[in-house]
C-alpha positions as CSV (number, residue, x, y, z in Angstrom):
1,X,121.3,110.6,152.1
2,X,118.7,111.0,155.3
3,X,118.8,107.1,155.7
4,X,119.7,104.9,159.0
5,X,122.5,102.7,159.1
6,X,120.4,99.9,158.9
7,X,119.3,101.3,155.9
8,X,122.4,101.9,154.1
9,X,124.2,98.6,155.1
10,X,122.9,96.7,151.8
11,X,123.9,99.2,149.2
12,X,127.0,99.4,151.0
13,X,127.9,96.0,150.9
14,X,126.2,95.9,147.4
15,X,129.3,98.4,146.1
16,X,132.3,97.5,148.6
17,X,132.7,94.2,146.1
18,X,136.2,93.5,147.3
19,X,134.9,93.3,151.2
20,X,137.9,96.0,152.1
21,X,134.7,98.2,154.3
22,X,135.7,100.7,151.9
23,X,133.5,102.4,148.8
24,X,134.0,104.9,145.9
25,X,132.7,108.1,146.9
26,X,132.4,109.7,143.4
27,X,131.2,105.9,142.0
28,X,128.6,105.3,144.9
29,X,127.0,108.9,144.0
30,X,127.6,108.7,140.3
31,X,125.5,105.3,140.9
32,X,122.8,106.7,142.4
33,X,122.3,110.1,140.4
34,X,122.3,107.6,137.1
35,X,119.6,105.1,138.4
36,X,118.0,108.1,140.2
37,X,114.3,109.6,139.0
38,X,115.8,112.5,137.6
39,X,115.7,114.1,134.2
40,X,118.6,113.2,131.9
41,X,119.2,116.7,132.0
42,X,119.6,116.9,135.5
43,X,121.5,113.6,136.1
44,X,124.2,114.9,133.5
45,X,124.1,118.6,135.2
46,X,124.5,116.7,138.8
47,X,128.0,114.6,137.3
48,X,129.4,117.0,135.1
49,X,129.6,119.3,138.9
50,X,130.6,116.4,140.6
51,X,133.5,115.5,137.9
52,X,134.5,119.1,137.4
53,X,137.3,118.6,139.6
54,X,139.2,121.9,138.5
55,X,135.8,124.0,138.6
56,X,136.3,125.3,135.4
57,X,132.8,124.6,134.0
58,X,134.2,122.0,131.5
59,X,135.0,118.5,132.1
60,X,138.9,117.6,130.7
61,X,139.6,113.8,129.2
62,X,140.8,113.3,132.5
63,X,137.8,114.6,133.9
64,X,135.5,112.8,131.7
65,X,137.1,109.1,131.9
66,X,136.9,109.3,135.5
67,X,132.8,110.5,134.9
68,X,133.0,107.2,132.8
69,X,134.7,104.5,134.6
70,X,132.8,105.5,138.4
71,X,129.3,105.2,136.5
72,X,130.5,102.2,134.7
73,X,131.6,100.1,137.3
74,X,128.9,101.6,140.1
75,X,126.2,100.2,137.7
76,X,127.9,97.3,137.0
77,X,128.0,96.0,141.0
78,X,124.3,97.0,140.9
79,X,123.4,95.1,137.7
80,X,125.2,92.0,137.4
81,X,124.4,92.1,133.4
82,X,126.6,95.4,132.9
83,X,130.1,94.8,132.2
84,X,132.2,97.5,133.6
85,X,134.5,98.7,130.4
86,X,138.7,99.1,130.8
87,X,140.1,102.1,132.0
88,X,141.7,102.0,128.7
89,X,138.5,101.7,126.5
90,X,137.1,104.0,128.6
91,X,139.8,106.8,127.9
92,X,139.6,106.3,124.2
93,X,135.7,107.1,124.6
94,X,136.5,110.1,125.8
95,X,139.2,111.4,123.5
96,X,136.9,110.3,120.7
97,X,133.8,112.4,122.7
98,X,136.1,115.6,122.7
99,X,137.3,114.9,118.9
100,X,133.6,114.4,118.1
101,X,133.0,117.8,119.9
102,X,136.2,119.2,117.9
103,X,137.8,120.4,121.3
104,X,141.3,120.3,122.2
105,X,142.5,117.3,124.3
């Protein structure tokens, strides 16, 4: 991110909540691409590369509730006033996304 360690020590210790010296990868940058200055566009072109874990150009359920629960819960440790939803309500989001977009599961 071209910033010092000084620099980064505060949003580090703003998403290592449980004081392990440990953070999400994929929820730290999901985090910052969503409360970043870009287009919605962009932001959803910048996660749907980053989730596409089988490079396939298309995000799975699997895929997708991951997407979900890493910007869920990185915005929620930067905004105290977001509550981070379950793993489990998060899954049935995306089922209902890809029966909404009457794809397969």
């Amino acid at each position: 991110l071209g910033m010092t360690d000084d620099e980064a020590a505060p949003i580090f210790e703003l998403m290592d909540t449980d004081h392990n010296e440990l953070v999400d990868a994929f929820e730290l940058i999901a985090t910052i691409v969503t409360l970043s200055g870009l287009s919605i566009r962009q932001k959803i072109d910048v996660l749907h590369a980053l989730f596409d874990f089988s490079r396939t150009g298309e995000l799975t359920v699997d895929e997708l509730t991951i997407f979900f629960r890493c910007v869920s819960s990185g915005c929620s440790k930067v905004d105290g006033n977001v509550v981070a939803p379950t793993v489990a309500e998060l899954e049935k989001t995306a089922k209902w996304c890809f029966t909404k977009a009457d794809r397969s599961l």
